[in-house]
N, C-alpha and C positions, 0 to 999 in steps of 0.2 A: 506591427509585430505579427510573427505569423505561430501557428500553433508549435510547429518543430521549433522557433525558435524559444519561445516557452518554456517546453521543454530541455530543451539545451541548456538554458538559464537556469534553471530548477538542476537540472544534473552538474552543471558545472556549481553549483552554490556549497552539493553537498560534494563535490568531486565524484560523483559517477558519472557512469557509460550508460548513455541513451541510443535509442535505436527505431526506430519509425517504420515498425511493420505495416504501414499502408492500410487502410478501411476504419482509423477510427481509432488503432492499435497500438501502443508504447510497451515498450521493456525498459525498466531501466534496473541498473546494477552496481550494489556497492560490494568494490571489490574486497575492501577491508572490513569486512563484516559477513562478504558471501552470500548477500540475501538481493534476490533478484522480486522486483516489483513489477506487476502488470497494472496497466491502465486501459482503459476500453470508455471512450464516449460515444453516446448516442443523441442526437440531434432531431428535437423536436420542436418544442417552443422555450424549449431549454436545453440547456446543457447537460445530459446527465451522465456522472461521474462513477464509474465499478472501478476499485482500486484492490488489489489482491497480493498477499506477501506469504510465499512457504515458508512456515515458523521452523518447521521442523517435521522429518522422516520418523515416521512413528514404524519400531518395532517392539520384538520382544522384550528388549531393555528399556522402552522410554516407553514413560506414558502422557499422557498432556495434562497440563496443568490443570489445575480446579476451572470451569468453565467461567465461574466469577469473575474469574483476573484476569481470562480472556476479553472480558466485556469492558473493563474499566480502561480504557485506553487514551483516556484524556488528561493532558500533562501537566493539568493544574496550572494552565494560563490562562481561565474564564475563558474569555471569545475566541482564542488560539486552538484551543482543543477539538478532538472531533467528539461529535456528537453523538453519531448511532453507530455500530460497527459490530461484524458479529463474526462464530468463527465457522468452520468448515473442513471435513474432511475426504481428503479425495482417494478416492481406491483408483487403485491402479496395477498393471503385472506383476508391479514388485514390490508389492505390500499399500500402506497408508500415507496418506501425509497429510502435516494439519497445518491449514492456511488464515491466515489473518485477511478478512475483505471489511469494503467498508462503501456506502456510497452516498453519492450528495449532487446535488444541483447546484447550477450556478448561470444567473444572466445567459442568456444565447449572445455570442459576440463579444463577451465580456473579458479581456485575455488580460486584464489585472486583477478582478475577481478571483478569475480559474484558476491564476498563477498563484495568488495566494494561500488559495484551497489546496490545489496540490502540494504545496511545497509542506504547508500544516500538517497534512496526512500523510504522507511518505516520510517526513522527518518524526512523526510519534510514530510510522507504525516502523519504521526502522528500528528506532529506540524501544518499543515494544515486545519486536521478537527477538534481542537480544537478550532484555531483561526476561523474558518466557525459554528462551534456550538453555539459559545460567541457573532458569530453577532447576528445568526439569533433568539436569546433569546430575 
């Protein structure tokens, strides 16, 4: 198994569009929910995993949520969950936007490992920034 196909499996599971920007780089995208994921590995004597989800376009109407609830992002399935994760906000020309990242290691080579992990964390932090969009409406 190769790392695209991985990823396809992972998108195909949750029914999203995955896409293989080349150097290390994934997009993937749930269309019925509107929240596009990035993934970035770097390769060293591991695997290390940057996972990143815009929660939400912050203007003058939204504010984000208590930073707390940001933090708690684990789904209450013990070993399932993720573990560290924090939030972020990006300026940019057209105002703010506040991003869910998260990151983790995993085996170098390991593509039942990574599969796992990914699948873990794009599936809570999907379910994340849903339930963080639905507050701050």
């Amino acid at each position: 198994m190769s790392l695209n196909r991985m990823f396809d499996a992972v998108a195909s599971r949750y029914q999203w569009q995955c896409k293989d920007h080349g150097g290390g780089f994934w997009m993937l995208y749930d269309p019925q929910n509107d929240i596009q994921f990035s993934v970035e590995l770097t390769e060293v004597d591991v695997w290390t995993w940057a996972c990143s989800a815009l929660v939400m376009d912050l203007d003058g109407r939204s504010r984000p949520p208590d930073p707390s609830r940001l933090l708690r992002l684990n789904d209450g399935q013990g070993d399932e969950g993720v573990v560290w994760c924090f939030y972020a906000i990006g300026r940019h020309d057209l105002g703010e936007s506040l991003y869910l990242k998260y990151g983790g290691f995993t085996p170098l080579g390991d593509l039942t490992v990574a599969s796992k992990l990914l699948a873990t964390v794009l599936r809570n932090m999907q379910k994340f920034t849903v339930r963080t969009r639905a507050m701050a409406q």
